[in-house]
N, C-alpha and C positions, 0 to 999 in steps of 0.2 A: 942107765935104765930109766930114771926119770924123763931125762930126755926125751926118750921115746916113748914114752907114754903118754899121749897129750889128748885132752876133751875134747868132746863135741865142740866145744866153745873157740876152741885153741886153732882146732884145723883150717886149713884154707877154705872158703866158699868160693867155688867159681862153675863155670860150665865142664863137664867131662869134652875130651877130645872128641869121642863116639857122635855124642849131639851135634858139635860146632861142625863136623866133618857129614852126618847126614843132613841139618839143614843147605851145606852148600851142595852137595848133592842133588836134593830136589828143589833147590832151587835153579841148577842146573836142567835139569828136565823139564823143568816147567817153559825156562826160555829157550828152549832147544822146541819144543812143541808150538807154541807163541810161532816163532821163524819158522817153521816148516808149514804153517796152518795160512800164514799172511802169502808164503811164499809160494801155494798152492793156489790161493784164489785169485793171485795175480796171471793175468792171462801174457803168455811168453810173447816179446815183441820181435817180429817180422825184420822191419823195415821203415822207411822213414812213415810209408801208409800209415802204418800201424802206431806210429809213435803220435803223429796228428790228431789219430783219431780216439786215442787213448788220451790226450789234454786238453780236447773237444768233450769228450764224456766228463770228462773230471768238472772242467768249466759250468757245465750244464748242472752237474748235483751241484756245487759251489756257490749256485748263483752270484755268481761274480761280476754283470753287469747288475745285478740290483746294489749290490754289496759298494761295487764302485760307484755307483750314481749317488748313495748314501753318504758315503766317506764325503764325494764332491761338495754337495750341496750341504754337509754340517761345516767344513772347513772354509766354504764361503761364507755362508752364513754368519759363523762365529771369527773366523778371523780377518778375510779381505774384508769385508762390508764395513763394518765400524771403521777400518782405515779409508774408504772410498766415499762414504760418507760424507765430510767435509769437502771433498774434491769436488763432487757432483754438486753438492750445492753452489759452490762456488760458480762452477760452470753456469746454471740454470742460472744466478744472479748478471754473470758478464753477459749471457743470451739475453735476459731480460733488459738490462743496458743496451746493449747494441740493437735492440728492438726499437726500446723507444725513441734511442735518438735518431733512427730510420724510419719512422713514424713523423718526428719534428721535422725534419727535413723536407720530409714527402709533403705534407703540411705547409710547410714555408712556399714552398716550390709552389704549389699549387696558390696560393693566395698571392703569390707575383706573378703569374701569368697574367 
């Protein structure tokens, strides 16, 4: 009898089954409506026409040639360029070489005729 008579204090706290089993519930309806709503506004595709011109329209809201020119030009920027950097200079110095000693040359030549 003791046994069974146990406090406020004593009993288990938790959720009742009723709550745990109506929040999955509507949270069922809510995603059942969600996919019925997305799956309505999608217009039904034909053919390959249709498929084109449905990733032609997607493309255009996307802007995805800005988006891609974006990406292009920070990923130059920050990562090729600092590696090409020393290349290019390099280059402009051996051009700058091979100038002037095509210059002394030219130079030579002309003062021995």
């Amino acid at each position: 009898m003791v046994q069974e008579e146990m406090t406020a204090e004593e009993q288990p706290i938790g959720l009742p089954a009723g709550a745990i089993l109506a929040t999955a519930i509507a949270a069922g309806v809510v995603a059942f409506m969600i996919r019925r709503a997305r799956r309505a506004s999608e217009a039904p595709v034909q053919g390959p026409g249709d498929v084109a011109e449905a990733i032609r329209a997607r493309a255009r809201e996307a802007d995805l040639p800005g988006r891609t020119a974006t990406a292009t030009r920070e990923f130059m920027v920050e990562r090729v360029l600092p590696e090409i950097k020393p290349l290019l200079l390099d280059l402009v110095q051996d051009a700058r070489g091979y100038t002037d000693q095509g210059f002394k040359r030219l130079e030579k030549s002309i003062k021995d005729l």
